[in-house]
Structure formats: C-alpha cells, structure tokens
N, C-alpha and C positions, 0 to 999 in steps of 0.2 A: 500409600499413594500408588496407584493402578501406572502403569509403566507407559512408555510414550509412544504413540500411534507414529509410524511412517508414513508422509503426507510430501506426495510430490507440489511444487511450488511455481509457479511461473512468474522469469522476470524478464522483461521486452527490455535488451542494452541498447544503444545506441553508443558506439566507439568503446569506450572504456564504463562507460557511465548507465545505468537502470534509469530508464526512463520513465518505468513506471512496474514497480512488483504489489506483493502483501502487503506491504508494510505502508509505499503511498497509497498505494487504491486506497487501504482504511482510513491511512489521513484525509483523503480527498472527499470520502464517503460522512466523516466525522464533521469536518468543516462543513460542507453542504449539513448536515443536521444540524450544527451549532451555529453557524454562523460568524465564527473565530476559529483562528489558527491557531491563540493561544490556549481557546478552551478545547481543542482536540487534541492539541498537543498534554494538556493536563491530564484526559480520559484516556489517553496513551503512556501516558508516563513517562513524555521525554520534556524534555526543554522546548520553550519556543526556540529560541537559538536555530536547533536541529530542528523545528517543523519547517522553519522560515528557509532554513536551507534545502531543505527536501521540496519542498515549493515551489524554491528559484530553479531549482533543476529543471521539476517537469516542466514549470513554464520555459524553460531555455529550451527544453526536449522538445517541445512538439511546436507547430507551427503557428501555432495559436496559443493565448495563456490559457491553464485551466483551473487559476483563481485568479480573480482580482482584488486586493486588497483594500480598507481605505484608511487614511491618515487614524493615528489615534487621535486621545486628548479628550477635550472635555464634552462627555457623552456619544464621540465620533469613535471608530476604529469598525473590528469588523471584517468580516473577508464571504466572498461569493464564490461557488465553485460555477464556472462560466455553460455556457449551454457546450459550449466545445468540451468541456473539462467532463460535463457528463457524460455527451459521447463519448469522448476516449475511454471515462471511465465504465461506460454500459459496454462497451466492444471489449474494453481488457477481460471484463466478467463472463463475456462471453466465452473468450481463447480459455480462462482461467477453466471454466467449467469444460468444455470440450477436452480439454488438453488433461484434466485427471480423470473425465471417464473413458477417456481412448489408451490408459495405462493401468488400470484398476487390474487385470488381469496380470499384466509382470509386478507391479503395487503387492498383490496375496504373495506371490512365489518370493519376490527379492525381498518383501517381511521377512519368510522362513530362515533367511541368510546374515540379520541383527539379532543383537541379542537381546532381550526382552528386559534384562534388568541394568543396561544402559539407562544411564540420565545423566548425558555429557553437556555438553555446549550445543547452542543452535547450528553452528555450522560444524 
C-alpha cells in the first residue's frame, strides 16, 4: 500500500459548527446525482441517520435550504439539492480549489516534515 498523500482541506464554520466541508460538499454532490439522501448516504458509507443530520445542518447553515426533501412511502421520498444548494456548492468548489493551489508550495515543503510510512487516523 503506497503511503498517504498530505492534502490540505477546506471547512467554512459558522460558530462551532461546519457549515459545509469534504465530506458535505460530497454528500451534496451525491444527492444531486442520485436523487436520495439515503442513496448517497449508501455510496458514502455512512447511515442515513448521519446524512439526514448533515443536511439539517447545512440547511440551518445557510440562509436558504440546500436540499429539499420529500415525504417517503409508497413510490414518494426522494430529495433535491436546491438551485441555492448548488450555488453554495459551486462557490465552496471554487474556495476549495483556490485555497489548495495558493498553498501547494508550503503543501511540497511541510510534506518533507511527515513521515511517509504513517497511516494514522484521519484527524
């Protein structure tokens, strides 16, 4: 197994809380492709539980929802990521990508200063 790349990460808080990092942008990105919370939450590998939660956040984060869900049941359910929800999520990708190639150059040097045959925990 080839050792793990250093990859800086961007998360936008709001008070104590992430309002939107990796980890939602992908759910937000997955739902808009699938069209379910629960099936991105499956292509992710967590629980709906935890997507539904991650959800409720952004939508409490920003000032607008960035899904809209709809009732399950029979043949219903289903979730939308909102035109706002794409904005936010086309602007995040934007910071996202600005923000690692304006540090690519400390990114090589502060590599030199891990150790290459770490493979700890994500945090």
């Amino acid at each position: 197994m080839s050792p793990p790349v250093p990859a800086p990460r961007l998360r936008i808080l709001l008070g104590r809380e992430i309002a939107i990092g990796p980890g939602k942008a992908e759910l937000l990105r997955l739902i808009e492709e699938m069209g379910s919370i629960s099936a991105a939450a499956r292509e992710m590998g967590m629980s709906y539980r935890r997507a539904w939660t991650l959800v409720e956040t952004m939508n409490g984060a920003f000032r607008e929802p960035v899904v809209e869900a709809a009732i399950g049941g029979r043949g219903g359910g289903g979730a939308q990521v909102t035109d706002f929800g794409r904005e936010a999520l086309n602007r995040y990708r934007a910071m996202e990508e600005k923000a690692v190639s304006s540090v690519t150059a400390e990114m090589d040097a502060f590599s030199e200063l891990l150790d290459s045959d770490f493979a700890g925990s994500d945090e």
